[in-house]
Phi, psi and omega in degrees: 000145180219117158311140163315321216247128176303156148287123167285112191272352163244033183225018164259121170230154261259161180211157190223155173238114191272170156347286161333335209051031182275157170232149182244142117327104189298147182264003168226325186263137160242188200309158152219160175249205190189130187230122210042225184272016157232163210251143168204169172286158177282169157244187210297310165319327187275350189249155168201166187281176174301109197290163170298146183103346227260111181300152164225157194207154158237169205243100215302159165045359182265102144271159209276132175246137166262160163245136185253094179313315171327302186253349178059050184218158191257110154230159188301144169256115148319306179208153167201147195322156170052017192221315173103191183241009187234141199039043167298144186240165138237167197234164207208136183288138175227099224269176182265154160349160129099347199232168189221141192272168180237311207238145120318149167285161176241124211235186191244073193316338220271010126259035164291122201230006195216166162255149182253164201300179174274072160253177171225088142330125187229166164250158211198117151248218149230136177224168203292307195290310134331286196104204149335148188220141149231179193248102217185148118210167188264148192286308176244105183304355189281106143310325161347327180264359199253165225281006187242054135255329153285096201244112280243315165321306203280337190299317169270000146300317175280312190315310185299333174276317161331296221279339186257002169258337141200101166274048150233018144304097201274313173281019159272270165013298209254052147254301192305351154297303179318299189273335178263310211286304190257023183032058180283102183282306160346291205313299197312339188287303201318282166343327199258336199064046142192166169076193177333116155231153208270151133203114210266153193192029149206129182267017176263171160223103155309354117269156205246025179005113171327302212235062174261136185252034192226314179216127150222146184291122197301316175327296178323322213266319180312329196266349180078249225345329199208180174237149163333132128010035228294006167228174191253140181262180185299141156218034149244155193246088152020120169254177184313298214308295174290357154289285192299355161264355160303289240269328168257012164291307221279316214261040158223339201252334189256126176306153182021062206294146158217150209233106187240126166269175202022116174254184070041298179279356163247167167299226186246110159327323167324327198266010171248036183255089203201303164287353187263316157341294193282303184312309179313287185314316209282334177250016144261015155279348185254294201219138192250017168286141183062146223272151204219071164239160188226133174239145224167162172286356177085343212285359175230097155017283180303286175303344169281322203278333189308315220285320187300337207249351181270350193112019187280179186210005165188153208210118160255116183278099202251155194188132153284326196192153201267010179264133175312310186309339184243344150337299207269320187307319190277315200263354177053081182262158185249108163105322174225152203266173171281349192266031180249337112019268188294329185289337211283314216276343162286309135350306235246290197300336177300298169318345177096001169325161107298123199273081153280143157233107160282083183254109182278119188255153173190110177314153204033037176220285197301346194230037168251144205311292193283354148298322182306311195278331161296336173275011184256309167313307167335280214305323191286292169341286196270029184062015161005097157287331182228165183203104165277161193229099181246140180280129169270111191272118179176137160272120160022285204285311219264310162313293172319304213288340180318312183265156174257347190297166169227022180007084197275169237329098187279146177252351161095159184274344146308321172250355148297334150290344183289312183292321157320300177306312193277348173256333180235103183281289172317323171304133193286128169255149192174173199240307211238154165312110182260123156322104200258352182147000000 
């Protein structure tokens, strides 16, 4: 999305949030942002209004640092007229589908005594002219996601007919959770009958993901190191039979059908690929319509190449950073190296797959010169067909503290999508899993 009239960043200013969770606008500082552990104003390229769809949150025990034009200094706002001086929070955007942040809010951490849940925190001012403002632009022209297609009525209507027409579908049963409970817009497309449908099918993980939206360790949660979970995963492991009554009903009745392993709501598919296999063969014995992907961590070689030969036709690769050093801290893999990783991605191109990589981005990391140059390097190698640019739901502070890197000279994720674009003309840059044919 884009404005006619640039934003002008000194006419965006910084906003609070009082206990209540009312937000106020400061009447003189203005916003900032926070790229890691560090803060600066935006720029005019960075800014955009808030799209629709957008959630806002504040942020406990965080006051919001401001510019104090005056003084020309990054400062805590403390007090502020008519708001009072005690417990000001700060506050933060939480964008829809399709779009990829630039910036963190830029807050003050430092009586933060908790973690905060698995969102991807933005930074959001006001400006007179605007309104809301953030730091964003969107990545992916596919409308298909967006939220006022999913209308909640008919979601529970298709769901009640799934289920009496097979209620012994132990993964119809916990997908209509999935669509009713945890609003999983995937579940809800299955329900709806069309575009992108989920079928999560392993409740194990060979990694232990930092910011996994499925399993956190209760020790972790108990010490405040980590958060609750924000979905519940699968714990049973799906048969072929209750695949295929998803998968070929959906990939006859749905416009552009995409049929996806790994969800949100499971580990990692891979160690059920075995099982995906035996799915795969059975429905291109039937239909040789709609895209067959999986998304996953990569870590086994052999089963990626099993998957390409059985009939999948695309592989989403999720990766923070294509450098080891930064890797290994967020998934904490168990069992397997990043350079089995790397075997994955050669496998995925030999078999004849489409190759995405699902890159959990996080300003002032993900656009640091030697993350820029490995992710570049990556692409270039395994042929990169797709590269998603996904907001990493994890708190900021919580995120940061994983390294000892200083991840030095950041270029920021604007121009890290600029340099993409100009060095891989051809690479699809994009948010969502694409419908191949």
């Amino acid at each position: 999305m884009s404005t006619p009239k640039p934003i002008d960043p000194n006419s965006v200013f910084a906003l609070v949030a009082n206990r209540d969770g009312e937000i106020f606008d400061h009447p003189e500082w203005l916003m900032l942002g926070a790229a890691g552990r560090n803060n600066r104003q935006p720029t005019s390229a960075e800014l955009i209004p808030l799209p629709a769809g957008s959630r806002l949150f504040f942020l406990p025990d965080c006051p919001p640092l401001g510019w104090d034009r005056e003084t020309r200094k990054k400062r805590p706002i403390s007090r502020l007229k008519g708001v009072g001086n005690s417990g000001l929070q700060g506050v933060a955007a939480f964008l829809p589908p399709a779009y990829s942040r630039f910036l963190l809010p830029a807050v003050s951490y430092r009586n933060k005594e908790y973690t905060l849940p698995l969102w991807a925190y933005t930074a959001i001012g006001w400006s007179e002219d605007v309104g809301y403002v953030t730091t964003a632009c969107r990545v992916d022209e596919n409308r298909q996601w967006e939220p006022e297609y999913f209308d909640d009525h008919e979601v529970v209507a298709g769901v009640d007919k799934k289920l009496l027409r097979y209620p012994e579908n132990r993964l119809i049963d916990h997908m209509s959770r999935c669509a009713v409970d945890y609003h999983c817009f995937a579940a809800k497309n299955f329900f709806l009958g069309r575009w992108e449908c989920p079928l999560p099918v392993s409740p194990t993980c060979n990694a232990n993901c930092i910011g996994c939206l499925s399993h956190q360790e209760e020790v972790e949660i108990k010490k405040g190191e980590s958060c609750p979970a924000s979905h519940e995963r699968i714990n049973f492991v799906p048969s072929v039979k209750e695949l295929l009554e998803i998968a070929l009903p959906h990939i006859e009745v749905a416009e552009n059908p995409v049929l996806s392993f790994g969800q949100g709501c499971e580990g990692d598919p891979i160690l059920q690929a075995d099982r995906i296999c035996e799915f795969a063969r059975e429905v291109r014995k039937t239909t040789s319509s709609g895209t067959l992907n999986v998304n996953t961590n990569a870590s086994l070689p052999k089963k990626v190449r099993a998957m390409a030969t059985a009939g999948m036709d695309a592989i989403r690769v999720s990766i923070n950073s294509a450098r080891i050093d930064t890797y290994l801290p967020y998934y904490r893999p168990r069992g397997y190296a990043f350079a089995d990783v790397l075997e994955s991605l050669k496998e995925a191109k030999t078999g004849g797959l489409h190759l995405a990589i699902n890159l959990l981005v996080m300003p002032g990391v993900s656009d640091a010169e030697a993350e820029v140059t490995a992710l570049l390097e990556l692409i270039d190698n395994y042929k990169v067909d797709q590269l998603q640019m996904r907001n990493l739901c994890i708190d900021p502070r919580q995120y940061c503290d994983l390294f000892d890197d200083e991840f030095a000279n950041p270029i920021g994720i604007v121009n890290l999508l600029k340099r993409l674009k100009q060095e891989f003309p051809d690479l699809h840059i994009g948010y969502f899993n694409r419908f191949l044919g």
